[in-house]
C-alpha positions as CSV (number, residue, x, y, z in Angstrom):
1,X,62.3,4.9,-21.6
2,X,59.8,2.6,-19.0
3,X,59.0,5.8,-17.5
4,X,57.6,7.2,-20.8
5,X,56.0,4.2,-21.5
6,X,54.1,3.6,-18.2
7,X,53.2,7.6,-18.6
8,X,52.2,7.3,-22.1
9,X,49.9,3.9,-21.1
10,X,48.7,6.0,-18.2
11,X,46.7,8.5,-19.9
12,X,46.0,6.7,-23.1
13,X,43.8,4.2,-20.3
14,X,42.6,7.5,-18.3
15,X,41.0,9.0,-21.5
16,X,39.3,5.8,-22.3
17,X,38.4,5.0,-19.2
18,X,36.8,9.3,-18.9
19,X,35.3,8.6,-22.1
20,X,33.5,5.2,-21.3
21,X,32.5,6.5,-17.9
22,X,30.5,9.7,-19.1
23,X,26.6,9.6,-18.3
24,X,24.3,11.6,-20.1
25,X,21.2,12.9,-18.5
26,X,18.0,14.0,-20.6
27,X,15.1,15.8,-18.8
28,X,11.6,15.0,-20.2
29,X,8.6,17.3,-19.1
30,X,5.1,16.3,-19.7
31,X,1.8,18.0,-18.8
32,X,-1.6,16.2,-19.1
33,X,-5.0,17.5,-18.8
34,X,-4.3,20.5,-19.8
35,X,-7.5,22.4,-19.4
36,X,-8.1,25.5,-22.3
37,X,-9.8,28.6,-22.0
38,X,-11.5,28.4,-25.5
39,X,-11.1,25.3,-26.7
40,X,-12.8,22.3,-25.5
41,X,-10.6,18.7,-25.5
42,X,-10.8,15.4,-24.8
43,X,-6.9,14.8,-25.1
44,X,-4.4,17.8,-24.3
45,X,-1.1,16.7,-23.6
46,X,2.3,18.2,-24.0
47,X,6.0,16.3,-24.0
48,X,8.8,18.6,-23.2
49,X,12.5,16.7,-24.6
50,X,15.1,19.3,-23.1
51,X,17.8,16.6,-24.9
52,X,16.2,17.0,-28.1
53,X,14.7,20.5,-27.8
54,X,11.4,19.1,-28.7
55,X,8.0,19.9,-27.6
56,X,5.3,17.5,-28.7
57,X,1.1,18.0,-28.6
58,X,-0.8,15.5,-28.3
59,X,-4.9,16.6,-28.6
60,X,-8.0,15.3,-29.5
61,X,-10.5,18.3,-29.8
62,X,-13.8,17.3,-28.4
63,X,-17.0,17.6,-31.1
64,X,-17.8,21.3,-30.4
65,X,-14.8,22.7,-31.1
66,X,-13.9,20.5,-34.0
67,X,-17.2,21.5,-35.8
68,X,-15.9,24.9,-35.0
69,X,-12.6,25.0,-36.9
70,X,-13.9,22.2,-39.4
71,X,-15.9,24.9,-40.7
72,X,-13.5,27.3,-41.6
73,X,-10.9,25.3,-42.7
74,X,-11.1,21.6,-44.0
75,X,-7.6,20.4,-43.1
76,X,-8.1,20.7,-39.9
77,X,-7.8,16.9,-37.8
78,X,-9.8,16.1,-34.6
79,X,-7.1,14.1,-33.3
80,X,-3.4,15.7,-34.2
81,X,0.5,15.8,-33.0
82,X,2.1,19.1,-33.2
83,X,6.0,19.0,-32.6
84,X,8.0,22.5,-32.6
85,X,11.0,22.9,-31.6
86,X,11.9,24.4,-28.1
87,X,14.6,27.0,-26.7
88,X,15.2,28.3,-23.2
89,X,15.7,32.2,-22.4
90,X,16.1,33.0,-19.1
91,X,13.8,31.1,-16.7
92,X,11.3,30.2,-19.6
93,X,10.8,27.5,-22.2
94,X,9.5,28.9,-25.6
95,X,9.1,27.4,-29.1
96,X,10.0,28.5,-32.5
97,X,8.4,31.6,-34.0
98,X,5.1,31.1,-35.9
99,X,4.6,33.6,-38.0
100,X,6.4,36.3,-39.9
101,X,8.7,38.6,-38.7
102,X,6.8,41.5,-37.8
103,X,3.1,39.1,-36.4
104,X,4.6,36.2,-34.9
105,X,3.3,33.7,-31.5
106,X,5.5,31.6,-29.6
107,X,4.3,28.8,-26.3
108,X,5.9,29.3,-23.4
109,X,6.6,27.2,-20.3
110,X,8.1,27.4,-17.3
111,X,9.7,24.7,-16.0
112,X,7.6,22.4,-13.1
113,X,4.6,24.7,-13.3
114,X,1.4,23.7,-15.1
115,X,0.7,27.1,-16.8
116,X,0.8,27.6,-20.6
117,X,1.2,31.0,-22.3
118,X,1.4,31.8,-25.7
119,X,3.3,35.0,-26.7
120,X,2.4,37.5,-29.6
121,X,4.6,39.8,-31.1
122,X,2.7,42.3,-33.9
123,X,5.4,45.3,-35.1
124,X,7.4,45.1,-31.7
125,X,4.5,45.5,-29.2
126,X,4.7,42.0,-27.6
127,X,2.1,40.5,-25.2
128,X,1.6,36.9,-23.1
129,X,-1.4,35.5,-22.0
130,X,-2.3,32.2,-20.6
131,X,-4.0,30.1,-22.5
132,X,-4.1,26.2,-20.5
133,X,-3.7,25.1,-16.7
134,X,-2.7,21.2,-16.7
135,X,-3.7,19.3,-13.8
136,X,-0.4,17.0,-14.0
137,X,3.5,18.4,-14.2
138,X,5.9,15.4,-14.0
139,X,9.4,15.4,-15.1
140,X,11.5,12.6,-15.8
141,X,15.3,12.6,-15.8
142,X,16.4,9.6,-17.9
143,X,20.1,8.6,-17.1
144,X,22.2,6.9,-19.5
């Protein structure tokens, strides 16, 4: 009956212990400067959370391309945050489809490299092209 007792104390403890000991590591991406090939900016960041599958933008347009885009469309901000949700297939990073099924674009990333695509899918025919080169990739493993 000890013997049961001892065992039974035993792996009660080792499951707490296992439980208490676990570390949880979150990867954060983020890419300044990034430099567009249409768009001028002051500010052009992104933040990639691999823990919370989030990808944030942070921009402020500079004054020509904000007269630009003002002019077409009034709700448009010089200074914005974008966050979309992130997935990864295969090697790359891409977010969630904007769009309708059949004319949608996605971002994608790869992972340490400071190129940024943007995918578009019209009826099937799909096609990437970059779009920004940032001058900074640092990632940041966070332990906890």
């Amino acid at each position: 009956m000890k013997k049961n007792k001892k065992t039974l104390f035993f792996t009660i403890f080792t499951i707490l212990f296992v439980n208490f000991q676990t570390f949880v590591f979150s990867e954060i991406m983020h890419l300044t400067g990034c430099k567009n090939l249409k768009d001028g900016f002051i500010k052009n960041e992104y933040i990639l959370d691999f823990e919370k599958s989030l990808m944030k933008r942070n921009y402020i347009y500079d004054s020509k391309t904000f007269k630009k885009y003002r002019t077409t469309d009034l709700s448009v901000k010089q200074e914005n945050i974008v966050e979309r949700f992130i997935y990864e297939d295969e090697s790359l990073i891409l977010t969630d489809k904007i769009g309708y099924p059949q004319f949608y674009t996605q971002l994608v990333f790869e992972r340490n490299k400071p190129l940024i695509k943007i995918k578009t899918v019209i009826n099937g025919d799909e096609g990437i092209s970059k779009i920004s080169t940032c001058d900074k990739v640092e990632v940041f493993v966070k332990e906890s």
